[in-house]
ROZAVEX-843913 format. One line per 5 residues: number of its first residue (from 1); their letters; for each residue x, y, z of C-alpha. Coordinates in nm, 3 decimals. Layout:
# residues N
NUM> a> X/Y/Z | ...
# end
This chain:
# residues 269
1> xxxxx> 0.000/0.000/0.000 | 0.124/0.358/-0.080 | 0.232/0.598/0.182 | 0.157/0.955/0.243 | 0.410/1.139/0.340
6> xxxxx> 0.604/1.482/0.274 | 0.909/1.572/0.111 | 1.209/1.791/0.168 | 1.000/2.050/-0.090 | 0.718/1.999/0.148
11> xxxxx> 0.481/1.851/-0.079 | 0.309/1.591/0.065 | 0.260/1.271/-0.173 | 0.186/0.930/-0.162 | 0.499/0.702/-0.214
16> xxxxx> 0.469/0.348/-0.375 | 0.584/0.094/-0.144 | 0.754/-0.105/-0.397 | 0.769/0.111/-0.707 | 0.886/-0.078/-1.006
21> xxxxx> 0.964/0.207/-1.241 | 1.213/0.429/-1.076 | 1.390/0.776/-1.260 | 1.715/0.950/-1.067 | 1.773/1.289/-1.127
26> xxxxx> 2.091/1.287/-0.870 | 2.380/1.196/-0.951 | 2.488/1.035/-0.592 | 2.120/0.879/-0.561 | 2.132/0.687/-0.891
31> xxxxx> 2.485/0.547/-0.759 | 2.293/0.460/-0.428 | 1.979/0.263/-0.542 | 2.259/0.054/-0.746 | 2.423/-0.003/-0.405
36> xxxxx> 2.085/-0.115/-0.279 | 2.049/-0.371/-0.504 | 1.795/-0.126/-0.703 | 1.954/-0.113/-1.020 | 1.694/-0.348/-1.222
41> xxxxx> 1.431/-0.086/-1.110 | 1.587/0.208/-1.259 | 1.463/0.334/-1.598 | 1.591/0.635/-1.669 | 1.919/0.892/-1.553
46> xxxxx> 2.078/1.215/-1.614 | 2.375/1.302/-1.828 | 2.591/1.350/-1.502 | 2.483/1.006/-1.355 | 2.820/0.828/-1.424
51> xxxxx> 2.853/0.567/-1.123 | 2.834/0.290/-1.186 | 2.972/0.281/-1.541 | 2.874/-0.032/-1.621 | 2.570/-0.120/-1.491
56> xxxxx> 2.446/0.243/-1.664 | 2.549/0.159/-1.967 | 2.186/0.116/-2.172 | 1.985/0.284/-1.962 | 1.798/0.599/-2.143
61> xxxxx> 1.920/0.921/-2.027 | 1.692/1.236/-1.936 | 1.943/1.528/-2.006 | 2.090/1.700/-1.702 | 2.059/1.761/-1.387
66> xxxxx> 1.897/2.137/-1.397 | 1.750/2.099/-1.767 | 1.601/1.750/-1.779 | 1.367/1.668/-2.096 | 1.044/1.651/-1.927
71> xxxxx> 0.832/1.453/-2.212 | 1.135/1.202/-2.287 | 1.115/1.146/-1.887 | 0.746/1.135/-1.900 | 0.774/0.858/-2.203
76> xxxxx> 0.966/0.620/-1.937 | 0.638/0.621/-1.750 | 0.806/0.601/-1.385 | 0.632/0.518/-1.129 | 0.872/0.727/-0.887
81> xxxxx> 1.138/1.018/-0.982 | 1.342/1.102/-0.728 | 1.539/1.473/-0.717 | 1.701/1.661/-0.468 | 1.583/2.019/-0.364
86> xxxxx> 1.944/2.197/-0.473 | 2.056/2.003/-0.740 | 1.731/2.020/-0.968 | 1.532/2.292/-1.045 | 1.182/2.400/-0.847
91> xxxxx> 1.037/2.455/-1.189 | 1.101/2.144/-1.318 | 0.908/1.930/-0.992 | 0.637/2.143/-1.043 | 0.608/2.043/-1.438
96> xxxxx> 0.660/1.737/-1.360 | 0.427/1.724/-1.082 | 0.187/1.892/-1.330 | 0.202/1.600/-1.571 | 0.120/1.375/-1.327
101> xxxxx> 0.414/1.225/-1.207 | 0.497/1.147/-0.820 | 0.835/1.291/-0.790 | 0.986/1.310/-0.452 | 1.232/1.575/-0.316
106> xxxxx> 1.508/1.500/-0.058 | 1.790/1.722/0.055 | 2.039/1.503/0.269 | 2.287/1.808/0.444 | 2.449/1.584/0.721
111> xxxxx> 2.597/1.282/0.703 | 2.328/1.149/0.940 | 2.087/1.231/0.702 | 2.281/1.052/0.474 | 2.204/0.762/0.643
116> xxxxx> 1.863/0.823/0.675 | 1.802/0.905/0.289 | 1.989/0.561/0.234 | 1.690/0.393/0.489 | 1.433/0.564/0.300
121> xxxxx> 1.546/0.419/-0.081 | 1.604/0.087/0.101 | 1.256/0.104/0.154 | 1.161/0.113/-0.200 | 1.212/-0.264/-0.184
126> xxxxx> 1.583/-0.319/-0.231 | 1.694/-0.654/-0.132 | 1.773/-0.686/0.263 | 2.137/-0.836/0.248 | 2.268/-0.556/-0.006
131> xxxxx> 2.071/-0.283/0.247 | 2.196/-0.394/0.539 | 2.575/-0.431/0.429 | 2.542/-0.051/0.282 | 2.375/0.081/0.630
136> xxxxx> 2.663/-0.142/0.791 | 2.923/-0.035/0.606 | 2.876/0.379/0.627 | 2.758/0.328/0.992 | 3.106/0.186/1.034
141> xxxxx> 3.281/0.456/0.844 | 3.132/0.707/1.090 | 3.243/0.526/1.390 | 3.586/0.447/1.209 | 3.632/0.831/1.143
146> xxxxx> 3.518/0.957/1.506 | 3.808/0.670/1.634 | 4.058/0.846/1.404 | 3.964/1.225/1.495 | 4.233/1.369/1.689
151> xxxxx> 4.307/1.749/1.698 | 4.092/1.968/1.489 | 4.268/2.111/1.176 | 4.170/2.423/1.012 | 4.024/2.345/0.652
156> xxxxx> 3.911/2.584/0.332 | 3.730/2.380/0.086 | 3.682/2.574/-0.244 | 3.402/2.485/-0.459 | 3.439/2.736/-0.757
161> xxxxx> 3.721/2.965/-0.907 | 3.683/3.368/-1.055 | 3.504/3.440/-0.840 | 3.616/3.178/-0.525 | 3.347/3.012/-0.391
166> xxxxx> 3.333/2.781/-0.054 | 3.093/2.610/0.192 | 2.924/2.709/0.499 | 2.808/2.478/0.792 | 2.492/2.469/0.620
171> xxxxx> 2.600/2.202/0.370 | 2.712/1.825/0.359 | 3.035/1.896/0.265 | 3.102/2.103/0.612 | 2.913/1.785/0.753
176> xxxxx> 3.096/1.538/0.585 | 3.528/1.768/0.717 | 3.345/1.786/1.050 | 3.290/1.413/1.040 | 3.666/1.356/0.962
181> xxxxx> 3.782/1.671/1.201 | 3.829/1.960/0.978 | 3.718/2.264/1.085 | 3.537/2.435/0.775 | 3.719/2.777/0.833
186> xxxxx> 3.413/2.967/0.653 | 3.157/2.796/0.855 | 3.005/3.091/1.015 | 2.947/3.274/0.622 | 2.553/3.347/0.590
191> xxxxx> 2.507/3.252/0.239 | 2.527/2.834/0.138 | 2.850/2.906/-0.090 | 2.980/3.249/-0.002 | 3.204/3.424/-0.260
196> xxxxx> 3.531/3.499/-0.131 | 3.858/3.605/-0.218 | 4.230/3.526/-0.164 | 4.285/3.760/0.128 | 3.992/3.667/0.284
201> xxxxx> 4.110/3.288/0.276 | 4.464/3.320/0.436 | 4.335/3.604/0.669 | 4.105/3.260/0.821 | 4.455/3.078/0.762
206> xxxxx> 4.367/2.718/0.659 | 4.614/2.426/0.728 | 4.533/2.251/0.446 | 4.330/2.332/0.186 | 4.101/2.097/-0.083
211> xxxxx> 4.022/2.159/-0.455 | 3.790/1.946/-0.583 | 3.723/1.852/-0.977 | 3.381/1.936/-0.915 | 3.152/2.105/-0.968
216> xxxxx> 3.444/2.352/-1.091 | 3.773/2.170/-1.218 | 4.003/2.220/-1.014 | 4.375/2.057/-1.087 | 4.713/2.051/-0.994
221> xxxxx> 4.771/2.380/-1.181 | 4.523/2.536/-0.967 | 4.692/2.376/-0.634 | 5.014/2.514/-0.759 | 4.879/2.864/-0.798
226> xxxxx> 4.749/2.852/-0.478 | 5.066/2.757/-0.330 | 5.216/3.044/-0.415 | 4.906/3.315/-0.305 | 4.837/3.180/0.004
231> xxxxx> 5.254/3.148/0.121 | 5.146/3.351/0.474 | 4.889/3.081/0.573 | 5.018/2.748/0.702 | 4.854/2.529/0.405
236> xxxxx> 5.107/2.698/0.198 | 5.394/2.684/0.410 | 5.358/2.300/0.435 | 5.249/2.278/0.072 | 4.920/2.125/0.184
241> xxxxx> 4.703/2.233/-0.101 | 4.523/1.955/-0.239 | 4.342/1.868/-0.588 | 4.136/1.622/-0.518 | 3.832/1.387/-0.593
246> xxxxx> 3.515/1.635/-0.611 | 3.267/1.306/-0.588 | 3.355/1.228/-0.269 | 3.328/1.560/-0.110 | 2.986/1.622/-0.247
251> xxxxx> 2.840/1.281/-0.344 | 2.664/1.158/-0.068 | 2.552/0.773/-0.019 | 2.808/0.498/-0.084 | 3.115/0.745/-0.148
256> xxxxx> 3.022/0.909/0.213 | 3.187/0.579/0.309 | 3.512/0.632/0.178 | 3.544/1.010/0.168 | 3.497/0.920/0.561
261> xxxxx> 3.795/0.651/0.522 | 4.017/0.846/0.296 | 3.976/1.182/0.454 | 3.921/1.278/0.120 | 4.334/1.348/0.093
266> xxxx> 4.594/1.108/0.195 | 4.867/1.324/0.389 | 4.638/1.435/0.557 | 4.838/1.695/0.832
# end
């Protein structure tokens, strides 16, 4: 029997128990309901779905993330579509909506609602052995990484370049270096991804400081150029400036697992 019940929008809709038909507009959720054993349900994904690579390979794509093509994912006849409340656009829910499609909304920010997101797609009927070893195996990745934590280190996380763009503590990403015991160093900014510039990041003076290939791409020429701007702050005097893997700073469900086990850099100071 369906379920009523409301959505990170706030919509309230009734959820198949079982749905049969299922369409991910995110990224880190299609890669989750193929953790779950979901995979055979899934009828449609975006162009940025990429993980995992094989088991995608066939499946009809939607177009991306913030301009899906409605009718082609209308055509797929889903019973379910599942989007997240930042990463897809209001406009297209409500169109969606307006076609008659149940599409539900979640917005995991913490890693503990990480977890919970994973117990709600589990619910959609996966099989029990691959849930529970998922649920067992990021439950232990947060008690691995609390073991590890030991003094707090100071951490900018940039997210964009011209202009520089970070995180607040209102995002899974601060979550996620929290989780791992970085300090965010723009934690208390007011806006989700503050603009910021180069003074403004060694005046917080980071000790180490992450560049992720996504959603801008940063590499090891950016690193390098960093090392030499921010030379005052101690990240650049210990030449801890990282590029690293943007998917598991942002992508949360199985890859909150090993961002927790990696701490997203090795060498870590």
């Amino acid at each position: 029997m369906d379920a009523r019940q409301t959505d990170a929008s706030g919509a309230d809709l009734l959820v198949p128990t079982s749905p049969k038909r299922l369409v991910s507009l995110v990224p880190s959720v299609t890669e989750t309901l193929f953790a779950l054993g979901l995979g055979p349900r899934v009828v449609g994904v975006t162009d940025w779905c990429l993980h995992p690579a094989t088991e995608l390979e066939g499946l009809p794509r939607v177009g991306g993330t913030k301009n899906p093509d409605l009718g082609s994912l209308e055509a797929l006849a889903p019973d379910l579509v599942l989007a997240n409340l930042e990463e897809n656009r209001e406009i297209d829910v409500r169109r969606l909506r307006e076609r008659g499609l149940r599409v539900w909304v979640d917005f995991p920010c913490t890693v503990a609602e990480v977890l919970s997101q994973t117990r709600w797609l589990a619910m959609l009927g996966a099989p029990e052995t691959a849930a529970r070893s998922l649920l067992a195996t990021l439950e232990e990745a947060v008690r691995e990484a609390a073991r590890r934590r030991s003094d707090p280190v100071r951490c900018f996380l940039a997210v964009w370049k011209d202009p520089w763009m970070t995180i607040s503590s209102a995002t899974y990403a601060h979550d996620l270096l929290a989780q791992m015991g970085f300090v965010n160093v723009f934690a208390d900014a007011a806006e989700r991804y503050p603009r910021v510039d180069l003074e403004q990041i060694a005046a917080r003076d980071p000790e180490i400081v992450l560049l992720p290939d996504e959603p801008y791409a940063f590499d090891e020429d950016d690193a390098r150029l960093l090392r030499r701007a921010l030379t005052s702050t101690t990240a650049g005097r210990r030449g801890a400036i990282h590029a690293v893997d943007g998917t598991l700073a942002f992508w949360h469900g199985p890859r909150t697992a090993r961002a927790l086990r990696e701490s997203l850099v090795s060498g870590r100071p």
